[in-house]
Every structure is written in C-alpha cells, then in structure tokens.
DOLUM-188852 format. One record per residue (C-alpha): residue number from 1; residue in one letter; x, y, z. Coordinates in nm, 2 decimals. Layout:
REM residues N
{NUM, "a", {X, Y, Z}}
...
//
This chain:
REM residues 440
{1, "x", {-6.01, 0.60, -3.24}}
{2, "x", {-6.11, 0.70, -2.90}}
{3, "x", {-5.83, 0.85, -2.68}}
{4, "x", {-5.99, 0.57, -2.37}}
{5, "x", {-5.91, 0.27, -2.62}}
{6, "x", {-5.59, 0.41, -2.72}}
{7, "x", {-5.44, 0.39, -2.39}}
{8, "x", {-5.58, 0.07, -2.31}}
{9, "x", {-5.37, -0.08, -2.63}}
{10, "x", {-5.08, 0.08, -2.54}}
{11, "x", {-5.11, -0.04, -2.19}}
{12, "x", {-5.14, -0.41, -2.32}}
{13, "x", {-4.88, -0.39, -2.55}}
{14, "x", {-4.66, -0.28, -2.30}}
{15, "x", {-4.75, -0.52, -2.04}}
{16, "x", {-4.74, -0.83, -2.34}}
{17, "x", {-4.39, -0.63, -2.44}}
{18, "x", {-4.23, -0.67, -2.11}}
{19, "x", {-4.28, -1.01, -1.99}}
{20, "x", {-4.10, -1.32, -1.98}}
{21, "x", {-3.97, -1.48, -2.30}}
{22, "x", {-4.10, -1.79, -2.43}}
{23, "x", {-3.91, -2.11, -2.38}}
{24, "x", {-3.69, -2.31, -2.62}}
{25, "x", {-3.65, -2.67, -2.65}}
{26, "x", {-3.38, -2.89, -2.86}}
{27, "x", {-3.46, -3.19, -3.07}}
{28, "x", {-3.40, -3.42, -2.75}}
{29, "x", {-3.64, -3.23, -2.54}}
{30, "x", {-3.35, -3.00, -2.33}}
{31, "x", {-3.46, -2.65, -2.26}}
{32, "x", {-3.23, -2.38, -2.45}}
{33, "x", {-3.10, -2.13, -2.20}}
{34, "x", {-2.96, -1.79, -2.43}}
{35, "x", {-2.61, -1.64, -2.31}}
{36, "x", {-2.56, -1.34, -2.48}}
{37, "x", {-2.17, -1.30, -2.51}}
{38, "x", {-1.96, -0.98, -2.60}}
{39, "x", {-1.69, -1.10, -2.80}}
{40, "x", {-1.50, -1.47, -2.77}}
{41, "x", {-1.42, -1.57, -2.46}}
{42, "x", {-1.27, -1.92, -2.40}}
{43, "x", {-1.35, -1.88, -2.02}}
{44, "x", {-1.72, -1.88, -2.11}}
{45, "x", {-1.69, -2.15, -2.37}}
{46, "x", {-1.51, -2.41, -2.13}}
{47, "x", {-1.78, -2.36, -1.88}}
{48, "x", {-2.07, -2.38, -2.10}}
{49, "x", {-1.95, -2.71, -2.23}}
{50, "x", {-1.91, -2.79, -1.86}}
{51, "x", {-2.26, -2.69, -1.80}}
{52, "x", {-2.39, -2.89, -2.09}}
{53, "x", {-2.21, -3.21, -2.03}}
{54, "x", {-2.35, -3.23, -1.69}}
{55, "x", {-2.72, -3.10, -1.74}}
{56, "x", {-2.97, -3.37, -1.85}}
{57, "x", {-3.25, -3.10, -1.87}}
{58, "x", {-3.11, -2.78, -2.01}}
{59, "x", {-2.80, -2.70, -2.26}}
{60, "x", {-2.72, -2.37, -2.30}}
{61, "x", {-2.67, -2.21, -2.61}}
{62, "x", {-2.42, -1.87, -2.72}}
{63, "x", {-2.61, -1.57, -2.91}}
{64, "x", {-2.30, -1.31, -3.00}}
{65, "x", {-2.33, -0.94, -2.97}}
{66, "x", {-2.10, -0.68, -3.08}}
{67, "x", {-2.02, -0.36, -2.89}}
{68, "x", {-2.01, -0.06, -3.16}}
{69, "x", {-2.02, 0.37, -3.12}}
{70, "x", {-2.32, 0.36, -3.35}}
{71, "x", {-2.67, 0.32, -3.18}}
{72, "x", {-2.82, 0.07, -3.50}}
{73, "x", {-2.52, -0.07, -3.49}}
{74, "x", {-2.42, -0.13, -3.10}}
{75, "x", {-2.51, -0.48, -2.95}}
{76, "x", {-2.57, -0.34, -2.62}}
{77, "x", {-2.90, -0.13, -2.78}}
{78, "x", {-3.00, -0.42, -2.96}}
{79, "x", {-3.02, -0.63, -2.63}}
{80, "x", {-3.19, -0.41, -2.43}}
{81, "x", {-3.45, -0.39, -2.70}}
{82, "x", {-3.49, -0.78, -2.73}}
{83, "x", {-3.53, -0.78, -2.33}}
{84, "x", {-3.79, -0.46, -2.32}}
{85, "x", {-3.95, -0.65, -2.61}}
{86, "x", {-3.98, -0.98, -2.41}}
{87, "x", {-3.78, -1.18, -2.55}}
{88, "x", {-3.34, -1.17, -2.52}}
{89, "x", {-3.11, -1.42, -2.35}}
{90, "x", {-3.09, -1.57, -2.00}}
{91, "x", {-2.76, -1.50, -1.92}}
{92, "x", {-2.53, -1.22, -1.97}}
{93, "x", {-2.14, -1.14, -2.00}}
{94, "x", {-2.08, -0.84, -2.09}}
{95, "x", {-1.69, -0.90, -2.17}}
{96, "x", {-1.39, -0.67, -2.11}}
{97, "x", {-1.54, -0.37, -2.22}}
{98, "x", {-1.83, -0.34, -1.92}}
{99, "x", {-1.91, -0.01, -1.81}}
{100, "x", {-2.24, 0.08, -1.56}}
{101, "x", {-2.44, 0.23, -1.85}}
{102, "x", {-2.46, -0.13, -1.96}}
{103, "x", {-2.71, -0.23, -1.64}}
{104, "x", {-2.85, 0.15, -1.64}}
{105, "x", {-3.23, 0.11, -1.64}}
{106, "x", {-3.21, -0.22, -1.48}}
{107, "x", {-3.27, -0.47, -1.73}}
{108, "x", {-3.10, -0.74, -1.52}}
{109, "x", {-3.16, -0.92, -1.23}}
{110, "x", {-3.04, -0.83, -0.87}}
{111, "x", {-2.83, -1.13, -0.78}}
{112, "x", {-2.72, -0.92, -0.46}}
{113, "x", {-3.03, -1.22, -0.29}}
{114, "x", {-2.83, -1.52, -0.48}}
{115, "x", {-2.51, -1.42, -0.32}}
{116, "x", {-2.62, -1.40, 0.03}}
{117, "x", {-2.82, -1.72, -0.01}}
{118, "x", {-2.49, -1.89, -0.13}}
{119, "x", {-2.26, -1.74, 0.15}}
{120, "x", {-2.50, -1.86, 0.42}}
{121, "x", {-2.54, -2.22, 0.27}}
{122, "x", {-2.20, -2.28, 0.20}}
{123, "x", {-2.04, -2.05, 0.44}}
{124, "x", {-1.80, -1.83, 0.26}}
{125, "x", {-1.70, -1.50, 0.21}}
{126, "x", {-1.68, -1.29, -0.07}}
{127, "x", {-1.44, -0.94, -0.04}}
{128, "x", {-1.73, -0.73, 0.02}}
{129, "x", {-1.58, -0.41, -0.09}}
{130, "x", {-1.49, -0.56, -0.43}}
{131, "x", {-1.87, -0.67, -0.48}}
{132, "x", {-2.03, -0.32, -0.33}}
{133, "x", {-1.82, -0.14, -0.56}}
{134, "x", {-2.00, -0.27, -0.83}}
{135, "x", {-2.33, -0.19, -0.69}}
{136, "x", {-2.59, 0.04, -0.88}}
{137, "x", {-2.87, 0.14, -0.68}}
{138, "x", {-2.88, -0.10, -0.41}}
{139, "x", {-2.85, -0.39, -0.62}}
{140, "x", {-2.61, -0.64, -0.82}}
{141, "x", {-2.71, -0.63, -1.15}}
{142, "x", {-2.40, -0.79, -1.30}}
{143, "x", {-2.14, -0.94, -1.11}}
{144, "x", {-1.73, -0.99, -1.18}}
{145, "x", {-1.61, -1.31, -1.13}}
{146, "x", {-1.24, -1.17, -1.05}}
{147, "x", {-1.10, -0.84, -1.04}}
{148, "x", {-0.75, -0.64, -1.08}}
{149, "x", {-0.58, -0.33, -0.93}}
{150, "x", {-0.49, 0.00, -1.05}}
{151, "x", {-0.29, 0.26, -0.89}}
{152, "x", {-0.04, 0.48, -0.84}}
{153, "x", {0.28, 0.37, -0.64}}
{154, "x", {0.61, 0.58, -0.54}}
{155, "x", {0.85, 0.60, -0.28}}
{156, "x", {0.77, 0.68, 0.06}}
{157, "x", {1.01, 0.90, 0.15}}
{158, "x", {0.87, 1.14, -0.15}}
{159, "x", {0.51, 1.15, -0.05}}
{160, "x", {0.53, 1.20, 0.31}}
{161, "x", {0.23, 1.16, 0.52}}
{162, "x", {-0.04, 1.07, 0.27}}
{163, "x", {-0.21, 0.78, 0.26}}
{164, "x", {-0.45, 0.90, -0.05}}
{165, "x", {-0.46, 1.23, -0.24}}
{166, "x", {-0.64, 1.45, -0.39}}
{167, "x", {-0.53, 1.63, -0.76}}
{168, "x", {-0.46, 1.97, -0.54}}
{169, "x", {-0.24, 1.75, -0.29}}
{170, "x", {-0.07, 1.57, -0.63}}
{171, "x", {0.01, 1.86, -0.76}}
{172, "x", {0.18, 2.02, -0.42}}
{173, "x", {0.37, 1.71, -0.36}}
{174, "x", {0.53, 1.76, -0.74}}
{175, "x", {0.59, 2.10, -0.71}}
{176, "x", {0.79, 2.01, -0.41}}
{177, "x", {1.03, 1.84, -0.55}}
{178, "x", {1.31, 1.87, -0.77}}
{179, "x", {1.26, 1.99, -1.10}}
{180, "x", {1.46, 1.75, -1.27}}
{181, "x", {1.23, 1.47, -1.14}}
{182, "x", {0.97, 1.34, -1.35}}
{183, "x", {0.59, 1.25, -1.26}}
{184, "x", {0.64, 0.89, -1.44}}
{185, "x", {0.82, 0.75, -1.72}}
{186, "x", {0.64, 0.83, -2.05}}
{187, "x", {0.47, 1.17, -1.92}}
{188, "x", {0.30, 1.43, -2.23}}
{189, "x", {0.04, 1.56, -2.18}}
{190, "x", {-0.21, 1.34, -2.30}}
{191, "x", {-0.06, 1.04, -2.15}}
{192, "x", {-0.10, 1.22, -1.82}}
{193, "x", {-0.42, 1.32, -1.86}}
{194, "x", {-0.51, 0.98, -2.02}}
{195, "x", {-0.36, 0.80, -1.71}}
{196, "x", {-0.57, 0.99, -1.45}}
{197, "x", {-0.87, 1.01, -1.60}}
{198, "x", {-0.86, 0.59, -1.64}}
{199, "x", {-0.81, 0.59, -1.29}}
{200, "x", {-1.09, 0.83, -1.14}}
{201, "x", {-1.32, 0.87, -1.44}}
{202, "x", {-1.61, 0.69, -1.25}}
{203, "x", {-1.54, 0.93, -1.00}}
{204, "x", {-1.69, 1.21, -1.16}}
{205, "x", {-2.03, 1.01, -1.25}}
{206, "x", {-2.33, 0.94, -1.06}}
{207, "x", {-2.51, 0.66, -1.26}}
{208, "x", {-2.77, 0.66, -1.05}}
{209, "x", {-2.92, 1.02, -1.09}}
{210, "x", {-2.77, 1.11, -1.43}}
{211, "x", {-2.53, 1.37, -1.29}}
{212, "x", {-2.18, 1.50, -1.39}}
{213, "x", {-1.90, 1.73, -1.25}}
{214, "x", {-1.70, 1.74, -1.54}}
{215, "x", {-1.68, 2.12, -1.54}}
{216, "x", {-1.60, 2.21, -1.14}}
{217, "x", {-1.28, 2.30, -1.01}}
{218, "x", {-1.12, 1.97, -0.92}}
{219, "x", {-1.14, 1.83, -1.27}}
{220, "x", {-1.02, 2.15, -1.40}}
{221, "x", {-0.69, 2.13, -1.21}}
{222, "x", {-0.63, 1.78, -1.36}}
{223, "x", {-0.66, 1.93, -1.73}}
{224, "x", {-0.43, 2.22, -1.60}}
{225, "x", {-0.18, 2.01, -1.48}}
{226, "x", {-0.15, 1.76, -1.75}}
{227, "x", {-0.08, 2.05, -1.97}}
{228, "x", {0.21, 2.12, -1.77}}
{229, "x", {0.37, 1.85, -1.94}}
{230, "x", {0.61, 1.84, -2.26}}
{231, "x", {0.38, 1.73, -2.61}}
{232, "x", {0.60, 1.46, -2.68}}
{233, "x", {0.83, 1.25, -2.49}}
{234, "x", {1.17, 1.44, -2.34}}
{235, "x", {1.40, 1.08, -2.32}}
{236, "x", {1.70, 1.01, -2.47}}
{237, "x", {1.80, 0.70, -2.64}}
{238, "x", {2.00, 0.59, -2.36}}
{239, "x", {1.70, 0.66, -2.06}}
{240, "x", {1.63, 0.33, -1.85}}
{241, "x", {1.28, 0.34, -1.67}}
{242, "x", {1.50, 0.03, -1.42}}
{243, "x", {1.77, 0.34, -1.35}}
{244, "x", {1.51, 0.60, -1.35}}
{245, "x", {1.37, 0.44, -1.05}}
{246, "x", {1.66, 0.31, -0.91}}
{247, "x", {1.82, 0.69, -0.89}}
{248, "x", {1.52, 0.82, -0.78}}
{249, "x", {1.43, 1.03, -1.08}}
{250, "x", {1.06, 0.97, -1.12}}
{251, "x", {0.82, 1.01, -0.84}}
{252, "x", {0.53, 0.72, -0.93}}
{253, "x", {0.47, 0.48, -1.12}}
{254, "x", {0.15, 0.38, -1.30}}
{255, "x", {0.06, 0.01, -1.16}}
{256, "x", {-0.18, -0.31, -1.27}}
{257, "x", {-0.19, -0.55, -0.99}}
{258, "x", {-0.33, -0.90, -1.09}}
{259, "x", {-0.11, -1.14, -0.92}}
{260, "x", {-0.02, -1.25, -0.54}}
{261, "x", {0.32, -1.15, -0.69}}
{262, "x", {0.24, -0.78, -0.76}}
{263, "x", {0.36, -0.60, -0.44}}
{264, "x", {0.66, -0.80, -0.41}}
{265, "x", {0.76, -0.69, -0.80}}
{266, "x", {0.70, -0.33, -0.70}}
{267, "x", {0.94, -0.35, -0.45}}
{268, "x", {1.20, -0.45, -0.71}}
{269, "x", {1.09, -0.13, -0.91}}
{270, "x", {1.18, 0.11, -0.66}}
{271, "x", {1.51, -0.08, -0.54}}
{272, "x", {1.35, -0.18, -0.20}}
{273, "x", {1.32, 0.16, -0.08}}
{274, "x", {0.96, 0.19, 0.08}}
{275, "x", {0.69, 0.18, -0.11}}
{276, "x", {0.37, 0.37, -0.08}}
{277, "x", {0.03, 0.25, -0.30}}
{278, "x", {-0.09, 0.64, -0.33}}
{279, "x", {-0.33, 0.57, -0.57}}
{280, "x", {-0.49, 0.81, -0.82}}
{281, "x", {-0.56, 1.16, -0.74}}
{282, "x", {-0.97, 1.11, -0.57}}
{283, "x", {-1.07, 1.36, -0.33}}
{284, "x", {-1.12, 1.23, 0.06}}
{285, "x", {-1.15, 0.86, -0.10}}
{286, "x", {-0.83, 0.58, -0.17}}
{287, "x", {-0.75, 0.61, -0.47}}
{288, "x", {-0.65, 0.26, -0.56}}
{289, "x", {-0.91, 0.16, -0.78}}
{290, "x", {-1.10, -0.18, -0.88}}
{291, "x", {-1.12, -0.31, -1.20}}
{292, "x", {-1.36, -0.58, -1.33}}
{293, "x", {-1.19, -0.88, -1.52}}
{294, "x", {-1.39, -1.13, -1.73}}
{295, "x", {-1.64, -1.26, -1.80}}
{296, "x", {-1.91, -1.01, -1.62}}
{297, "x", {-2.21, -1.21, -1.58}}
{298, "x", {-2.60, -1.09, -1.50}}
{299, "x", {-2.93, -1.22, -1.59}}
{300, "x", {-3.20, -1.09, -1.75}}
{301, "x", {-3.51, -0.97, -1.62}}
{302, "x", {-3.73, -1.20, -1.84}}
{303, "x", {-3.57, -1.52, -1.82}}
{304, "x", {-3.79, -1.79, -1.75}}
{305, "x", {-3.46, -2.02, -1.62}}
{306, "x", {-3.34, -1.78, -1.32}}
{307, "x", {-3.21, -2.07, -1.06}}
{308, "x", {-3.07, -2.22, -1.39}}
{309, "x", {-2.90, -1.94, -1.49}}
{310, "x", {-2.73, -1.88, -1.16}}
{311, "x", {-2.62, -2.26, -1.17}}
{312, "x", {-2.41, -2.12, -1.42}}
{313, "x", {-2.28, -1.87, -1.27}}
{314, "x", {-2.19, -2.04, -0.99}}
{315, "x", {-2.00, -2.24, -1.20}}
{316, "x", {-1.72, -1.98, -1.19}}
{317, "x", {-1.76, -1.93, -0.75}}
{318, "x", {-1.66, -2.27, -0.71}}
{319, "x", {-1.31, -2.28, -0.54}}
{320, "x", {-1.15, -2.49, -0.79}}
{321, "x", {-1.21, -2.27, -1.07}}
{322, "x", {-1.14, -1.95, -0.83}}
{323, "x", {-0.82, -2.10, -0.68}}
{324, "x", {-0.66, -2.15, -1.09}}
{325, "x", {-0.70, -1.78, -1.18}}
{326, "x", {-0.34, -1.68, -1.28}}
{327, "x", {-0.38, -1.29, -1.43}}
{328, "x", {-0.66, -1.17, -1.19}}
{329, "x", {-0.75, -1.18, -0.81}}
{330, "x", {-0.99, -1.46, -0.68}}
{331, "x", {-1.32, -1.26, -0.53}}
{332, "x", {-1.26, -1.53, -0.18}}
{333, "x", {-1.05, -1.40, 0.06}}
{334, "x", {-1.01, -1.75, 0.16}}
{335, "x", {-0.85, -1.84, -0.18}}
{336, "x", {-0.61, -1.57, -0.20}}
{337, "x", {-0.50, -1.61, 0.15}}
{338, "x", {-0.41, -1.97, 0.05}}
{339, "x", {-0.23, -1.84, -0.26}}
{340, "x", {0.02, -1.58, -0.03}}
{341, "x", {0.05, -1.87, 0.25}}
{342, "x", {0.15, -2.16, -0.02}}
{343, "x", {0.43, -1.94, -0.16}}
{344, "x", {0.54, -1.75, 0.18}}
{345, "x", {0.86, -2.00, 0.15}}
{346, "x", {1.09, -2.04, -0.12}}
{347, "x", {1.07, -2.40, -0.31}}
{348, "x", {1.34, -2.58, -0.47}}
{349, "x", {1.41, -2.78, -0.79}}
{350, "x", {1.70, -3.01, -0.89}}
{351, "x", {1.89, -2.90, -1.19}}
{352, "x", {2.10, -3.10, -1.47}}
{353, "x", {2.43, -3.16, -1.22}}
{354, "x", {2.25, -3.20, -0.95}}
{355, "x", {2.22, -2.90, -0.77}}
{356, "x", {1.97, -2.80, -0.54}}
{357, "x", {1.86, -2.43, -0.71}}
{358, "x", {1.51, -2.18, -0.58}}
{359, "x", {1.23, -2.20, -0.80}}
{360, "x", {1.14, -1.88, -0.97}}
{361, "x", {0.76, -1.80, -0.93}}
{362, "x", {0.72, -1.47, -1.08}}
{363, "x", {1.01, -1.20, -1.25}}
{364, "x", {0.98, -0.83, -1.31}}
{365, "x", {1.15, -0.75, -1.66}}
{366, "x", {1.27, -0.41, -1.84}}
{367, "x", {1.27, -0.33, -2.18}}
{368, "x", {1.64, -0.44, -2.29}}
{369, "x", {1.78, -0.56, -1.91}}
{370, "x", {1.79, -0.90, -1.77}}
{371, "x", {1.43, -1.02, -1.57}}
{372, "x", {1.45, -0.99, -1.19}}
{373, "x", {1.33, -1.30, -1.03}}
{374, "x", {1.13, -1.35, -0.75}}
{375, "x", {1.11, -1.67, -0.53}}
{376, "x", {0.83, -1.58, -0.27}}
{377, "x", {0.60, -1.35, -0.15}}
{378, "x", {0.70, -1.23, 0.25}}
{379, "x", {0.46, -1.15, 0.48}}
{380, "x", {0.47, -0.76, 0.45}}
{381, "x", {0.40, -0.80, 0.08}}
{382, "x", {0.08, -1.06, 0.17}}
{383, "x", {-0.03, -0.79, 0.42}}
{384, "x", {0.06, -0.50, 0.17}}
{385, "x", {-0.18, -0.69, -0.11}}
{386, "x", {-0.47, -0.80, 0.09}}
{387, "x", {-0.47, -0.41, 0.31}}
{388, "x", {-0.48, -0.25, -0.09}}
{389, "x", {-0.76, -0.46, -0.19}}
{390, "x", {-0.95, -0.45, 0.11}}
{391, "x", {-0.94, -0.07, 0.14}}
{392, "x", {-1.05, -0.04, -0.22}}
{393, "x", {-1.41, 0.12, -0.27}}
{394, "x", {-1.40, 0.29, -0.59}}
{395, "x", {-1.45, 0.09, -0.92}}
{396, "x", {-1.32, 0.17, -1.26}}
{397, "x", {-1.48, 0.09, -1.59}}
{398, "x", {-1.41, 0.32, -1.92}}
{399, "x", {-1.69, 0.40, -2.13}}
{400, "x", {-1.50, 0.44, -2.46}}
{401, "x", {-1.74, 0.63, -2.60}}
{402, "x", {-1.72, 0.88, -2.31}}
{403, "x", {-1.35, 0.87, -2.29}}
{404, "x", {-1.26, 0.95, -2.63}}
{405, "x", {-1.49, 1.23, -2.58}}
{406, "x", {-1.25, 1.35, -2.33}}
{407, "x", {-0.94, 1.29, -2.54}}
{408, "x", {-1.10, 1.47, -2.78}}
{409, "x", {-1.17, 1.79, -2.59}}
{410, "x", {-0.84, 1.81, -2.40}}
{411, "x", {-0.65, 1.82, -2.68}}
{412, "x", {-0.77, 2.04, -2.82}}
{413, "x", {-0.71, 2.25, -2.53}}
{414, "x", {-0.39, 2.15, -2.52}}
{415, "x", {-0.34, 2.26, -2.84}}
{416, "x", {-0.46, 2.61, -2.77}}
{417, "x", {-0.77, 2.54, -2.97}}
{418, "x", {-1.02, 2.61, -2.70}}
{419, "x", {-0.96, 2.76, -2.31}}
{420, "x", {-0.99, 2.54, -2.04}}
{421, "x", {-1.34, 2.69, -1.98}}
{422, "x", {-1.47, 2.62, -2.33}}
{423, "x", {-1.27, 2.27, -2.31}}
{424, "x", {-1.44, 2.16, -1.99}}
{425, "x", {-1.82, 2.28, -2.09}}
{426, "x", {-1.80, 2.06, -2.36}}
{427, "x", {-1.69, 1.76, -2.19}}
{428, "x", {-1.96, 1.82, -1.92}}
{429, "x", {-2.26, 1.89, -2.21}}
{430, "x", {-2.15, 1.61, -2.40}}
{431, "x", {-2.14, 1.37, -2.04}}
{432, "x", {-2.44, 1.46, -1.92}}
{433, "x", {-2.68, 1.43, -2.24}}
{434, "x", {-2.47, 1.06, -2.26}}
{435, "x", {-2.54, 0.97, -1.89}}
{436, "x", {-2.87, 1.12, -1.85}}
{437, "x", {-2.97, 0.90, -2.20}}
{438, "x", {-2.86, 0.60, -2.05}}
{439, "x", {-2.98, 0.65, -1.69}}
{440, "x", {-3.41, 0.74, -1.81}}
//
C-alpha cells in the first residue's frame, strides 16, 4: 500500500478513535449517563439514586473498575483506553486511592470554567488553595469534594522559631535535644521513613514535565536519618504514648485532621502546652499537607452529557450535603465557619436525676486510658484550624505502586544490602521511567 494512503487511514482512525461516544437510551426513552466508579462507595450510590429520582430525561448508570499493579489487569489502563477509543463513561470517581497519574495525559475535562461559573451565579467561595492544589497544568481535571489534613505537630517550646521546616532544619532541631527524647511514638526506621515520605512524596514529582529528584541531597538526608532509628520498636510494656506526651518525651506527633474538633484534641495530646502545626519536613514550603477524601469526581473528554454530568457533581457542592460531612472538611469556607461558630459554646443535656450536665461533642482516647472529652471548640482553636488549612498549598496523594517501590529500596538500604547511593539511583530510575510513562 502506498505510504500517502497509509497515513491518511491512520489519520481517520485516529480522528474516528477520539471522538465523542455514542449515546444510550433505556427502555423508557432516558439517556444512560456512565459513571465509572473505583470500588463501592455509598456516597456515590445515595446520590445517584438522588439524581435518578429527580431526572425525567437521564438516569445514570454505575460501570465498576478495579485498581490493580498489573497493566492488563489495572482499571485505570482500561479506561483510558475506552476514552482514547471513543467510547468510556461520563463521569468519573476515582475513589480513595487517586493519585495525579490518574488525569496525566488529560483525558478529563477542565471543570476549573464550571467552578467559576457556579461561584459567580451563586455567589460562594470555595478554599482556593484546597482546589489549586489539585491543579495539573492549569486545569481541574478532577475535583475533591472534601479534603483532610496531614501534619506534623509538637510543642512549641521544642521547635523554637519555625513555622515550617525543611529535613536539614528537622534533623538540627532533634539533634538538639535530649537524647532520651524520641521523634514520635512508634519510630523504626521504616515507620519514619514511611511517615515522611507519605507526607512530602508529591514533593519530589513534577507531573507536569515527567521529572524526579529522588536521588539529590535533600531526599538523601531523609533516608539517612530514618536509618538513624532502632529496626524494631524500643518500648516497654508499660510505655503510654498519653504520658509520653504529657512528660514531654517525644517531640511530634504524626496528625490526621478531619474534624472542626481536631485542633482542640491536639491540645489535649500535648497537656495544653502550646502547640505548633510544623508540618512535614518540605523545603521553603508549609508542610502541612492536603489530602483528597472521596469520591473524586471528573468528566470525560468524550462525553456527550457534559452540563449533565456536572449536575451531578454539583450534587455534592450543595450546602446541605457539604454542611453533613462528619470525617472530612467541607471545601466552603462558609460552611466550616458555621460549624466552629455553632459549637464555640458548650451545650447542655438533662440527665436521669435531673441534672443539668455539658454535652460531649468530640473525645480524644488512648489505647487502655479513659477518653478525654471535649465540649467546644474556642476561638484560638477555630482560628488555629482555618489559618492551617488556609496556608496549605501542597497536596498529597500516594501512588502505591511508586511507594512500595520506595519501601522496597530503603530497606534494603537499611539492611546494608545496598549504599545509600545505589539505594537512591534506583528509586529515581524506577520514578522517572513510572512518571515519564504516565505523563507522554
């Protein structure tokens, strides 16, 4: 065949390939609208029904998808293919395990234009550091509907004038101190090195060229200094993480903050001595990092039912569904505001005999003490909560294929099996042939 008619074929079948998918109708005449879902999520199926039982025209149906470490196997793969091919779902959650190589190659929409149009019509605001953090090339091309906290927290009057760190600055600040004190409850080395590289993984990734720096000299120091630490745990039967922080013998503490009650619990960690939200060790950047919670929700480039799909979506923006999160934070400002204000006072209930006793709203328990109970949230822990979020810019998603690379590799330099040159030109190899394949 002539080399002229080849490329003209390959040409059409590409263009026939990538566009929009053809549309399905039910017995009554509704058009189908595909979400592809990773794994159950009763979220998702409470709001499709919603959806359904309100829609005259369109009913949306759930197509599963399984997340797996081999390619033929991996549902991520097989809907990018369907969407390349011209056909695959409207909508899209990607579940709890989202990371950015699942929008890499931007097979989903940009619903950075929906957002602004809904803002301006409605008049609300959105936290826009939570939704920038998310951003990949310019765009929104998947979207959390609420989000949680990670840092690092210890006591102020350890970790004198910092407000962020970097692993060098970590690593003075420990030295400093006594050496009976430990970095946190449950310290080994791989637990350390686990816990930081949860935290600041992202860090080290540029999704939108491809690029690594697994193997320079920051990332090196947090592999040396995790293998500072004992193999196994150095705790007797008798240790109590509530004493350890009460006496001041560990210097942070690993933190998930997903409630208005979250700053007022740390207090009670650290026995109401000040508290600083240090975060994890990021150079020049804060280091308390954002975390997507479910669903995660895009839409694909070929759906014929766009405005449709975002009718969904919005589904989960509306302030009655925003204002009943319980484990995550609300993406309003508006609606988490409300939630510190209502519970700024103590409230009240009657018990058996009569008496008038506070209302617990929240407690903070130890493994084999009584819970601590909190009543209310004061207005230094409101404005501790909403300064932490608002000052967050860094987003954290774990790519468990590329993380258990990592554990892989350190351990075996902790073991002594490989130096930390041979450990860390691994882990950078390895990174960039994984990032570079997902990015072209």
């Amino acid at each position: 065949m002539h080399k002229g008619i080849i490329i003209v074929l390959t040409l059409i079948l590409l263009l026939t390939g990538c566009g929009e998918s053809k549309k399905q109708v039910t017995e009554d005449g509704k058009e189908i609208l595909v979400l592809a879902s990773f794994g159950e999520n009763q979220k998702i199926n409470e709001q499709v029904e919603a959806f359904n039982q309100k829609n005259k025209n369109y009913k949306i149906e759930i197509k599963r998808y399984e997340r797996s470490e081999q390619p033929e196997d991996d549902g991520i793969a097989q809907l990018q293919r369907e969407i390349m091919s011209g056909e695959g779902p409207d909508i899209i959650d990607f579940g709890w395990g989202y990371t950015v190589s699942d929008i890499a190659g931007k097979y989903t929409e940009d619903l950075l234009p929906y957002i602004k149009n809904m803002e301006e019509q409605e008049d609300i605001t959105l936290f826009p550091n939570i939704l920038e953090s998310f951003y990949y090339r310019n765009g929104l091309y998947a979207m959390p509907i609420s989000f949680t906290l990670e840092t690092f927290a210890g006591r102020k009057d350890k970790i004198e004038n910092l407000n962020h760190w970097s692993i060098q600055e970590l690593i003075a600040c420990y030295e400093e101190i006594q050496d009976d004190m430990m970095l946190y409850p449950g310290e080994t080395k791989k637990d350390v090195f686990a816990t930081i590289l949860t935290g600041c993984m992202e860090y080290y990734i540029d999704w939108e060229t491809g690029e690594c720096s697994f193997n320079g000299e920051e990332f090196k120091k947090i592999m040396e200094f995790s293998n500072t630490f004992p193999d196994t745990l150095q705790i007797t039967e008798d240790f109590s993480v509530e004493q350890a922080f009460i006496n001041g013998d560990a210097l942070l503490i690993p933190l998930r903050l997903n409630d208005i009650y979250s700053t007022a619990r740390t207090e009670l960690i650290f026995n109401e001595n000040e508290v600083i939200y240090i975060g994890f060790p990021v150079e020049g950047e804060c280091g308390t990092v954002i975390k997507p919670s479910e669903p995660m929700l895009a839409i694909s480039i070929n759906s014929q039912h766009k405005e449709m799909s975002w009718e969904f979506i919005k589904q989960f923006l509306e302030k009655s569904y925003q204002s009943e999160l319980e484990d995550s934070f609300s993406i309003y400002r508006s609606v988490l505001e409300e939630k510190l204000m209502k519970n700024r006072e103590p409230e009240y209930t009657i018990d058996a005999e009569g008496n008038q006793i506070k209302a617990v709203k929240a407690e903070l328990m130890f493994e084999g003490t009584e819970p601590m109970e909190i009543y209310c949230v004061t207005k230094k822990q409101a404005d501790e909560l909403l300064h932490l979020i608002e000052s967050a810019t860094i987003c954290t998603t774990t790519d468990h294929q590329l993380y258990n690379v990592f554990l892989e590799e350190a351990d075996s330099y902790f073991r002594g099996d490989k130096t930390l040159e041979e450990a860390v030109a691994v882990m950078q190899s390895r990174a960039s042939i994984y990032v570079g394949e997902k990015v072209n």
